[in-house]
C-alpha positions in Angstrom: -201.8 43.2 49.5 -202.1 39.8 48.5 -203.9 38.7 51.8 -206.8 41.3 51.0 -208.7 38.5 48.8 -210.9 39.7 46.3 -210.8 41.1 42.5 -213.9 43.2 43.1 -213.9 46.7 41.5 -213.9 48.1 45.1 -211.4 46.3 46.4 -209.0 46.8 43.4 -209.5 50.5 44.2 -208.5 50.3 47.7 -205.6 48.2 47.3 -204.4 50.5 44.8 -205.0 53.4 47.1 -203.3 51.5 49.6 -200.2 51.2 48.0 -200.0 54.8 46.8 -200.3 56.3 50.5 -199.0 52.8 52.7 -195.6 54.8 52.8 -197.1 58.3 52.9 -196.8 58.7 57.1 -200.5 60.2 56.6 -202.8 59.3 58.9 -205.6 56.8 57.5 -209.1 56.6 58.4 -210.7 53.1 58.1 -214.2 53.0 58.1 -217.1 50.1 57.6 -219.4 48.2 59.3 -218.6 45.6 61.7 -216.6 42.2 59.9 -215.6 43.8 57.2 -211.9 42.9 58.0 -210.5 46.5 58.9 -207.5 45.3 60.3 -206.5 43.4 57.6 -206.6 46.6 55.4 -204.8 48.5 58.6 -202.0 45.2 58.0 -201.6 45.9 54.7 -200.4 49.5 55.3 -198.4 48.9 57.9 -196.4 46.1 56.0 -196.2 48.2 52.5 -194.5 51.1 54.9 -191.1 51.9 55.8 -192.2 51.0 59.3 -192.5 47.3 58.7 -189.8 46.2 60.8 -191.3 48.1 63.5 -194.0 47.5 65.7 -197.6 47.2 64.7 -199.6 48.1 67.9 -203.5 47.3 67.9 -205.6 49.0 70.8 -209.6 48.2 70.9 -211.2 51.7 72.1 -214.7 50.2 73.0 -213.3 47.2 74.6 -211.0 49.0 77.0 -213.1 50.5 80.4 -213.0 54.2 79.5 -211.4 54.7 82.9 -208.2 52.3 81.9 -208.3 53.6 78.0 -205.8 56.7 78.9 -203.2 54.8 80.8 -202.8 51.8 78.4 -202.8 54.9 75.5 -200.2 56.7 77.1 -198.7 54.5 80.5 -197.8 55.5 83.5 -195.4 56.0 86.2 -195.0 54.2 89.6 -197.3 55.1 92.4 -199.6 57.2 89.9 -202.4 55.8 91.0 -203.7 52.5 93.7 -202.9 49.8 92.1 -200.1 51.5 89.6 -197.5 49.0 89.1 -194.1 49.7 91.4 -192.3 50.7 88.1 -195.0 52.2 85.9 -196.1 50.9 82.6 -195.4 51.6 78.9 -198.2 52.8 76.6 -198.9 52.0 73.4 -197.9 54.9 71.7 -194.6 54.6 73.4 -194.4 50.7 72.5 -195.4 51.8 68.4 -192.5 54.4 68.6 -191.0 54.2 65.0 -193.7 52.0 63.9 -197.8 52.2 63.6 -200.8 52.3 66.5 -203.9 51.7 65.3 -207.2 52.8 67.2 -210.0 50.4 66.9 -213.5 52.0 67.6 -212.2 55.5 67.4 -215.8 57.0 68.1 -216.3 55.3 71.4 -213.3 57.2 72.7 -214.2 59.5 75.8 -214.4 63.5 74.8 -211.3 64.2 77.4 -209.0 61.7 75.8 -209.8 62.8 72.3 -208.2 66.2 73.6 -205.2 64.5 74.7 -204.6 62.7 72.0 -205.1 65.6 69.4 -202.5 67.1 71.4 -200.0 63.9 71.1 -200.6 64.1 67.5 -199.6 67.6 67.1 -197.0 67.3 69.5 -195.5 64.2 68.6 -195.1 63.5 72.5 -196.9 61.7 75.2 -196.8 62.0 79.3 -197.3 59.4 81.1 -199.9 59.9 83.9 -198.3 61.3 86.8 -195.2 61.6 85.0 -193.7 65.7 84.5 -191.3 65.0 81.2 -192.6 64.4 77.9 -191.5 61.9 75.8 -190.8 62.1 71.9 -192.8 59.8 70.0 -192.5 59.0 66.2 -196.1 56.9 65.3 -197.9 56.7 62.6 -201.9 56.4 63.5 -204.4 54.5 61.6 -207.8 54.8 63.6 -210.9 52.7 62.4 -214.6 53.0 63.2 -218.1 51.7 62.5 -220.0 54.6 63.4 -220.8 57.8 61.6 -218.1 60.0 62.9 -219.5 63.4 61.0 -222.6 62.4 62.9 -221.3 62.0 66.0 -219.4 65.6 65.7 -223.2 66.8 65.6 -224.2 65.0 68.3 -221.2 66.5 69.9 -219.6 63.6 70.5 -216.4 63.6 68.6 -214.0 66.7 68.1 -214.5 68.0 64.7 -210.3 69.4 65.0 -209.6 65.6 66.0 -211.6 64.3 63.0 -209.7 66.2 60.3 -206.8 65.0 62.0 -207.3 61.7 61.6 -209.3 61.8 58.4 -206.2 62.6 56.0 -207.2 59.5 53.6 -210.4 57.7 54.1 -210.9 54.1 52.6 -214.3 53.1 52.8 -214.8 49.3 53.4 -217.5 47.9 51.7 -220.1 45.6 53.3 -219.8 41.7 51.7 -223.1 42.4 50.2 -221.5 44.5 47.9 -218.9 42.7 46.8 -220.4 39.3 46.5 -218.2 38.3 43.5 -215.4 38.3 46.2 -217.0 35.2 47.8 -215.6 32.3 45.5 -212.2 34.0 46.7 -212.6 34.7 49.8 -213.8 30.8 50.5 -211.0 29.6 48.7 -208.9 31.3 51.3 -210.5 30.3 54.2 -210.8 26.8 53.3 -207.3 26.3 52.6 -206.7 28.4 55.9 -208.8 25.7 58.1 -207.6 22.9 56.3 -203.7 23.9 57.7 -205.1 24.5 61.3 -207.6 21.1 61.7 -205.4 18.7 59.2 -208.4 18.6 57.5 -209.1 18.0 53.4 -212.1 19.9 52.8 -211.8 20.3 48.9 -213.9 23.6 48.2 -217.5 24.5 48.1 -219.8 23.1 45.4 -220.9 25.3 42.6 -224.2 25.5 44.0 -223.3 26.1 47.2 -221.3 29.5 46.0 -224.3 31.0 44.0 -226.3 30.5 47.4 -223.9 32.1 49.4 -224.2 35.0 46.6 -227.7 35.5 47.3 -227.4 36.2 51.1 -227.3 39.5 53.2 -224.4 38.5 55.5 -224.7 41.0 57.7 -222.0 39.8 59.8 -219.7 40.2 56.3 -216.5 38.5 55.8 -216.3 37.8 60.1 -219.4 36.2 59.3 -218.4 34.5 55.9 -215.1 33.6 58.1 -217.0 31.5 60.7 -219.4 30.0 58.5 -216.6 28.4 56.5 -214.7 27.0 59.3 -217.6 25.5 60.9 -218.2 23.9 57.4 -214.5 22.4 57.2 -215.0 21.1 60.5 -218.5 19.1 59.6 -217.0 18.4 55.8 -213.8 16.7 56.8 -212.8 15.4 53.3 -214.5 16.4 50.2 -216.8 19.5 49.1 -218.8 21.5 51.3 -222.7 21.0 50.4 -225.7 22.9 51.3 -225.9 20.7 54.4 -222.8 21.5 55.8 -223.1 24.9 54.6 -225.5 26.2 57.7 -226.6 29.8 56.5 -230.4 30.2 58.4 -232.9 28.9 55.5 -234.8 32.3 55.7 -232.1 34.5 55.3 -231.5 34.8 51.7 -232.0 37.7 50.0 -235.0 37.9 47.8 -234.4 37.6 44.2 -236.4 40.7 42.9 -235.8 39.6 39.4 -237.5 36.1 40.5 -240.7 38.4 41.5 -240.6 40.5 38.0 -240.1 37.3 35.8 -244.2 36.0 33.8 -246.0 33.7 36.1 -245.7 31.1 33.3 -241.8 31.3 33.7 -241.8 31.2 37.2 -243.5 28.4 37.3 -240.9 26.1 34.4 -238.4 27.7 37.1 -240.1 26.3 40.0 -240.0 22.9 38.7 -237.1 22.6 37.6 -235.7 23.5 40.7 -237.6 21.2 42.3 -236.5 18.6 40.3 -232.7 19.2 40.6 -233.4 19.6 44.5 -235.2 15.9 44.5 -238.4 17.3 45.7 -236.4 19.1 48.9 -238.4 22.3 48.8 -235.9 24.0 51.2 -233.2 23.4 48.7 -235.0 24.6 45.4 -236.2 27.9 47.5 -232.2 28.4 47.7 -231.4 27.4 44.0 -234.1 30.0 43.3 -233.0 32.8 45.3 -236.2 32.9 47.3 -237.2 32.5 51.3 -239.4 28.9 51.4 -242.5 30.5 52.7 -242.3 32.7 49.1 -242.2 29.0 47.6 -244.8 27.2 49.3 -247.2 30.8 48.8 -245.9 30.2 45.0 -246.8 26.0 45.3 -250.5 27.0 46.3 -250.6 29.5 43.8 -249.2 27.3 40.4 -251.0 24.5 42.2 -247.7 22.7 41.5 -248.2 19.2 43.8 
């Protein structure tokens, strides 16, 4: 647990579901948008289980050709197929036998295979294509998706049976934007985490630099926190990471609605002062404030502030 950074309330709650059902066998559901660091949740239970010393098998649904999805699922035997290897091939629930398989992507999985593998599940076997004996299996399945799956049972586009299946325990992971107090943590990590791969001694990130990164949308979450930081280390070498190393696209802050409430009067002492702490960069007082720069320059023209 200790590699899911953050103290967040929604974090705590996960980990602490986590480690109630880690050693349940039930089959988890993982769901989130895109970076939010799925696997590393999927990790957690896997490692907190009785399964540890087992395998931990990882298969990307949407980044397998659907045609190839069923035989690296569930292998095959020689001469299946043109271009079936001489012996055949292991699957992956085969190679997580006593351990845990996890299906990235679930949703993009093809309507046909979803059948197959709800019957694997309430089996607990697998045959190989072109094989004619089944073969026991003993896998716990943690699948993980970005996508709606009750919407795509609508759309009929996922099983409903194979969903209820799957969807014993559902943690929801939350989007960075909601858990920006994790931020401080999570760059702490990743920091230290380049620093051991590039030799580097990147110190931290400045105080300023943190309640920027607070005020952002990152829509690519922690993937996107992730890459931002070790770009960072790489341009900081020694010492602190600044606003100029940091690299987050000027415009993409979020605005600071409690900037736009606030009396004109206030704004205004606000606007200076940042200016002043910024040494006239107006770029960098639009991030001390919270604000995009064209809001700054619109609020220079209108406090006539020179």
């Amino acid at each position: 647990l200790d590699y899911i950074i953050g103290t967040s309330q929604a974090i705590q709650q996960i980990k602490s579901t986590i480690a109630i059902f880690a050693n349940s066998g039930l089959s988890i559901l993982l769901t989130g948008e895109t970076g939010v660091g799925k696997e590393v949740f999927a990790n957690a239970l896997h490692q907190l289980s009785s399964r540890s010393t087992s395998n931990f098998v990882k298969i990307n649904c949407a980044a397998i050709p659907k045609d190839l999805l069923e035989s690296e699922l569930f292998g095959y035997e020689g001469g299946a197929f043109t271009g079936a290897k001489k012996g055949g091939k292991i699957g992956k629930f085969e190679l997580a036998d006593g351990g845990t398989l996890l299906l990235d992507e679930i949703g993009e999985m093809p309507l046909p295979l979803q059948s197959k593998l709800l019957r694997v599940l309430q089996e607990k076997e697998v045959e190989r294509i072109g094989g004619v004996t089944p073969i026991k299996v003993d896998v716990r399945l943690i699948c993980s998706t970005n996508q709606n799956l009750t919407q795509l049972i609508q759309d009929g586009r996922f099983r409903a049976d194979l969903y209820y299946r799957i969807n014993t325990i559902e943690l929801a992971i939350p989007p960075l934007r909601d858990r920006l107090d994790d931020i401080p943590d999570l760059c702490n990590f990743f920091v230290q985490k380049f620093n051991r791969e590039n030799g580097s001694y990147t110190q931290g990130v400045e105080q300023e630099v943190l309640a920027l990164m607070q005020q952002y949308t990152w829509p690519g979450n922690v993937r996107e926190l992730r890459q931002t930081i070790q770009t960072a280390v790489l341009m900081t070498g020694n010492g602190m990471i600044t606003t100029e190393t940091l690299g987050l696209p000027e415009e993409s802050y979020m605005a600071n609605s409690d900037f736009s409430l606030i009396d004109d009067e206030i704004q205004k002492e606000r606007i200076i002062k940042a200016l002043k702490q910024a040494d006239g960069n107006k770029r960098q007082a639009a991030r001390l404030l919270g604000i995009s720069p064209p809001t700054l320059y619109k609020k220079l023209e209108q406090y006539n502030i020179q």
